[in-house]
Every structure is written in C-alpha cells, then in structure tokens.
N, C-alpha and C positions, 0 to 999 in steps of 0.2 A: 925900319923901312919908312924912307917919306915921299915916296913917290911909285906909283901901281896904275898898268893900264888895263883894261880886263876889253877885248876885244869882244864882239857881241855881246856888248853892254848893257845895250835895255832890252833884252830877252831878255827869257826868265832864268836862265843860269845865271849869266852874267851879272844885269838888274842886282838877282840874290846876295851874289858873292859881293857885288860893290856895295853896297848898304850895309851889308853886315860889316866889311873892313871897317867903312868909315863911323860908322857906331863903334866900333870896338878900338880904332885908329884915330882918334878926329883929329890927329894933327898930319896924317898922310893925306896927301894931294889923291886922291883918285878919281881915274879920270875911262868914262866911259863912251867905249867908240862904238856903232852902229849904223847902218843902213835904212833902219828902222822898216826892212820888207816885210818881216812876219806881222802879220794882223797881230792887233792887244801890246804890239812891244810902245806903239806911243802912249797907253797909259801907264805906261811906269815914267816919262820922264819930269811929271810931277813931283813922282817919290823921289826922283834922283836927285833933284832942285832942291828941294826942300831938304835932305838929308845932306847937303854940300859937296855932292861927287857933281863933277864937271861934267859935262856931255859933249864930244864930238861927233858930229854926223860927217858918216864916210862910211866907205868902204873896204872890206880888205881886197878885195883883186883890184884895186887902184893903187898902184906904189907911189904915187902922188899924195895922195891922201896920207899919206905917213909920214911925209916930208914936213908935214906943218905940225906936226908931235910933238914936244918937251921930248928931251929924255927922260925917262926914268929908271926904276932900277929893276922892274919884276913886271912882266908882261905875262898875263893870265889868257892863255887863247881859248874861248870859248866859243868864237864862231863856230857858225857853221849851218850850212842847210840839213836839218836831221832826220827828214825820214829816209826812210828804210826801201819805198818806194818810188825816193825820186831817181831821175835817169830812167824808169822803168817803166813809165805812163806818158813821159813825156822827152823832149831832147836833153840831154847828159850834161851840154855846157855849162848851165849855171851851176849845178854841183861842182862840176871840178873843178869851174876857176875860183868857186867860193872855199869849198872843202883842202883842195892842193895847193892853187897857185894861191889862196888868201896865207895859207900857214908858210909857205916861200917869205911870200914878203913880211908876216911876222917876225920868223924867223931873223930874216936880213936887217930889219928894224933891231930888236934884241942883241945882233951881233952886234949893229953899227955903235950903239950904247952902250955895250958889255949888262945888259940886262938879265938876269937871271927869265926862265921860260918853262912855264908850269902850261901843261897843253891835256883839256878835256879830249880824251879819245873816247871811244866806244867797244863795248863786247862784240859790237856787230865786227870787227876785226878777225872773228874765228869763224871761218869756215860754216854754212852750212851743210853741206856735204859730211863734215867730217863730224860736227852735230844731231844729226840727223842715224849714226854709229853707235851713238850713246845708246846701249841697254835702258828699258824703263820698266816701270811696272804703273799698276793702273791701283787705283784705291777710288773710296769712294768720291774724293771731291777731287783729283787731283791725279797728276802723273808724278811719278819721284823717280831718283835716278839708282838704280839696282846698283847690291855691293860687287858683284860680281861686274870687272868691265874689260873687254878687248884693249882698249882705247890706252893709252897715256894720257896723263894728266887731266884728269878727271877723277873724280872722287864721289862717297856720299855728301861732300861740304860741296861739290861744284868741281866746275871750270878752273885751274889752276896755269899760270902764265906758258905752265910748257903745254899745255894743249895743239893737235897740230895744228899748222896755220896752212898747210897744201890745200886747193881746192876754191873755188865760188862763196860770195858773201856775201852779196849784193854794191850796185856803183860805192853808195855809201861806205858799204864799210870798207870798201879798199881803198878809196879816197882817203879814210882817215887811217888805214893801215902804210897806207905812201905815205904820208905825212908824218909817222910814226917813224919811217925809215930813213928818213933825211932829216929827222929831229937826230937820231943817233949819229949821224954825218957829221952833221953842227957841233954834237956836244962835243965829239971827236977829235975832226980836224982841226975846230975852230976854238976847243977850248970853252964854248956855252952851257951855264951851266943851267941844266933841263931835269921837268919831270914827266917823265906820261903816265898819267892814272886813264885806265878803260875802265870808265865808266859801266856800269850796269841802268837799271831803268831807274831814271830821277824823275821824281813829281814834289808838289805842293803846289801852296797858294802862290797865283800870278802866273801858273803857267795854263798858255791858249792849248787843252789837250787835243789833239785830233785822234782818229783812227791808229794812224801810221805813226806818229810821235805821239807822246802824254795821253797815255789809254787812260790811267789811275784817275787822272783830274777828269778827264771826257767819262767815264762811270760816273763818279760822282754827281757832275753836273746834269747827265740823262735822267739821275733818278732826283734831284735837286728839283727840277724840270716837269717830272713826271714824264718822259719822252722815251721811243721803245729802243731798244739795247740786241745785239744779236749777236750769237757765238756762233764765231764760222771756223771751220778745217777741224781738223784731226775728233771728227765724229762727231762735231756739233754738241758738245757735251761742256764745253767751258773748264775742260779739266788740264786746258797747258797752261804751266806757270813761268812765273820772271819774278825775282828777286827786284824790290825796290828800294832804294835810297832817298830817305828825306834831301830837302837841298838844305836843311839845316847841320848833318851829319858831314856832307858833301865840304860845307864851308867851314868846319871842326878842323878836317884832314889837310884843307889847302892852306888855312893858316896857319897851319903847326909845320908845313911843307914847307912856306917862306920864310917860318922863323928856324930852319933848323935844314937848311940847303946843304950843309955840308954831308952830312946824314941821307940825304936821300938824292943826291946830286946823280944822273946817269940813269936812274932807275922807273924799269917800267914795270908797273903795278897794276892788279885788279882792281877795282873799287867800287862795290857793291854791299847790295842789302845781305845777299849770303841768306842762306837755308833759313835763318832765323828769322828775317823779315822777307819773306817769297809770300806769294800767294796767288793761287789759279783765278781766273775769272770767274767760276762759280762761285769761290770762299769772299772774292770781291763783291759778290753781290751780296751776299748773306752780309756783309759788313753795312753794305752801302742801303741797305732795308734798313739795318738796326739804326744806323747813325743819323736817317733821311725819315724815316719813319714810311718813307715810300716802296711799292713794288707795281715796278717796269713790265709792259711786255717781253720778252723777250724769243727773238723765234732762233730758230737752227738751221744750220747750213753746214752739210756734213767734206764734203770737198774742204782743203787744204788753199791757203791764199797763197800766190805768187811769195818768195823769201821769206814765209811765217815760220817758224820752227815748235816744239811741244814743248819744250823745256830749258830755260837758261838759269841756272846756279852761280854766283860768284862765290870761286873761294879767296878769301880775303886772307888767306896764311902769312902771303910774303909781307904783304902791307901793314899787318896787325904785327909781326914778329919783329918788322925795322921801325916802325912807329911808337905802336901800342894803341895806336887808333884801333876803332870799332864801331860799328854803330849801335847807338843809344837809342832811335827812336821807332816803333813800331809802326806797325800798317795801318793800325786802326789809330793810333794819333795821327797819320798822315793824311786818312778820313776824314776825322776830324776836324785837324787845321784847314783842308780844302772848303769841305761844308762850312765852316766857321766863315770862310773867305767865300764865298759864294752870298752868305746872306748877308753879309758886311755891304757887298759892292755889287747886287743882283741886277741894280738898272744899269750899270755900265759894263756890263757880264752878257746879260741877258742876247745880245745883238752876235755878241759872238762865239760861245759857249753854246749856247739853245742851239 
C-alpha cells in the first residue's frame, strides 16, 4: 500500500495509527486530516512533521474539504466526537454532522477513488437497555458477568456481535451505529471494500483522557497529579468494569486488516481488551498507587450517571477466529506506558490533563 488517509489524524487514535504506519511503511504517503477541535490534538502535529505524515487541516462535515485530497488507496475513519455524553448536555448538531454526515462524505470520498474503508466504530453501538439485562454478580473488587444468562450473545468472554441492538444507547452510539449501516450499503451496492471494528475502551500515551472519554489516561494522570478521583453510580464502590485496548494492539489489528482485505472484506467485528485485560475502577486504582507511588482522595457517589452502564466485556471470538489477532498487551503496561508519557512531557500535559 503507498498511499493512507486516516481521518481524525491528530487525535489520539488517529495521530497513533499514522505514526506507527509510517515507521513501519516509510515509503507510504500518509496523510493526516483533522480539525484540530479537541484540546492537546495540536501537540501531536510536531510528532506528525517530524515522522513524515503529511497533515491536512479540514473537516469531515465539509465535502469541500475532500475535494482537495490525492487519492489514495485505504481511508482509516477515525473521526469522531467521542463521548458518550455529547448531544446530552448540550445541542446534538455537532455530533451528528461530525459522527454521520462526516462518515457520508468519507464514505463518498473512498467510493470516488475506489479506496478500501476501514471505520473505528464503538461498543457504545449496544444497547443500554438491553446491557443493563445482563446477569451480574458482585466480588470483591468488581462486578463479573454470571454463567447463567437470559440474554443472547453474551457470554462469560463478553459481548459477542449478535448481541441485541433493539433499544437506547446514547446520541453517540447511534451515530456510529448509522454510520455502521450505510457503511454495509456502500460495501453492497457500491462494491466498497470495508471493515467496522467496535471498538471497546482505547487508552495510552497522547491521549487528552476526560471523564466521559479516556477515563484510563484521566486516572492516571489524577494520581500522577496528586488530584482527588471519585466513583460515582452503581453504589459508589468503583466495582464497574470495561475492558481496554492498548492503541498499540488496536494498530497490530488495522495493519494486518489492510494487508489482508480480502480476508476481512464486509466484516463487522468486536475489538476489544476482552476478560483478559478489563479492569473496574477500584483494581485501576490499586494499579495507579502501585505504578504512581501516589494515593488520591477519593470520594463516592452512589446514584448512577446519565448512559453509565456496570459492565462492558468484548468478546473478540469472531475477530480472533478470522485473523488470529489478540491482544498482547496488559493493563498495567498500559499504566505504565501513560505514567512513563506523563513524566516525559509533564510541562506540556500539565495545563491540560491536571
């Protein structure tokens, strides 16, 4: 492949995936387009510069702004506004012309060039409501998910793609569940050849964590900090978990995707940490002491947050069984490498992070 656009480029998805192609590529053009709205995405376009990925500034709800593109051959969508509670605090528009109509005009971009279309979705795509059904049980650090379930497609591994999709998920995740549905249109009608991996919770170094997106990195950096941390809903106990994904794992899966399209052409996939790397916020703290040498206040707040749920698992069956992918890296390496990237670049952190 000599030619890759990765759509929200200099975030930290993006950013990630471009740098590591062009290290591992240095003879593909890659070329990162962004808005540059999210706070901390202008310090990556140092990293971008100096590594030889090209940068365009734009936007995807501009179909203009795509007009002045090269072609290429493989269009990586990683836009996207990502929390969980935008549309929900505030008015809805920028989500959806960023979330939907951005991945339209991806989309139409990729047809126009015959591009292959590899598209970061989210777990937020399932149902709260139907989440919320899942049997649990309580242990000491943690909620787990009971062998015994009503439900389809759900397991003790997790979340498995036939999961039901009926019911509420928040703006977000049905934005990227639209988007998910007129990507199977494309591939269809138009013959495009597409992946959607959903996502589960991605962290590491370079990502700006907030509340509602990148809790892993926002932990870390509270107790980096010394600054106080609070578990709020389902009993104020810090005992719901998420499965996370290094972004190094993440960018294993998408290169072996582009080098092996024919194989995974059509296919929508989970793509998560899985039972193996999950951890509740409690066991995150016990981590983020050990690795920080710090301990945080921490207060409780037993009420439930608007779209929070107690427990997301990804089961990676389909994706492990058509690939052989997996992930390789642990939670406490992904500690680790944050804390490591924290003290590396603490004055230029500090302002935003803190």
């Amino acid at each position: 492949m000599k030619s890759l656009l990765i759509t929200g480029g200099a975030g930290f998805v993006g950013s990630a995936l471009a740098l590591q192609f062009k290290q591992n590529h240095p003879d593909c053009r890659v070329i990162a387009f962004d808005n540059l709205k999210r706070r901390g995405s202008e310090l990556n376009l140092p990293r971008l510069r100096a590594a030889g990925v090209e940068f365009v500034h734009g936007d995807v709800r501009a179909k203009e702004d795509f007009d002045a593109l090269p072609p290429v051959e493989a269009l990586i969508e990683a836009s996207a506004e990502p929390s969980v509670l935008a549309g929900l605090t505030s008015a809805p528009d920028y989500l959806i012309n960023t979330n939907l109509g951005g991945t339209v005009n991806c989309l139409n971009y990729a047809r126009q060039h015959g591009a292959a279309f590899i598209f970061l979705s989210t777990s937020r795509i399932y149902p709260i409501n139907q989440i919320e059904q899942i049997r649990l049980e309580e242990t000491a650090t943690r909620f787990e998910i009971s062998a015994e379930q009503a439900l389809g497609g759900v397991s003790l591994a997790g979340l498995a793609e036939g999961f039901p999709l009926e019911g509420y998920r928040s703006l977000y995740g049905a934005t990227k569940l639209c988007s998910e549905y007129l990507i199977q249109e494309y591939h269809h009608f138009y013959g495009l050849r597409t992946v959607i991996n959903r996502c589960g919770v991605l962290a590491g170094p370079w990502q700006m964590g907030k509340v509602d997106q990148g809790v892993v990195v926002l932990w870390v950096a509270r107790h980096f900090w010394q600054q106080p941390l609070g578990y709020f809903g389902f009993g104020g106990t810090g005992k719901q978990v998420r499965d996370v994904l290094h972004i190094d794992d993440l960018f294993d899966l998408v290169e072996y995707q582009l080098q092996h399209l024919g194989q995974v052409n059509g296919h929508t996939l989970n793509v998560g940490g899985g039972r193996g790397t999950s951890v509740s916020l409690q066991e995150l703290t016990a981590l983020c002491q050990r690795v920080t040498g710090h301990t945080v206040p921490i207060s409780s707040q037993a009420e439930n947050r608007q779209a929070d749920i107690a427990l997301y698992l990804t089961d990676n069956s389909r994706v492990t069984a058509l690939t052989g992918w997996q992930p390789r890296r642990s939670v406490e390496q992904l500690v680790e490498d944050v804390y490591g990237w924290l003290r590396a670049h603490e004055a230029q952190l500090k302002p935003i992070l803190a």
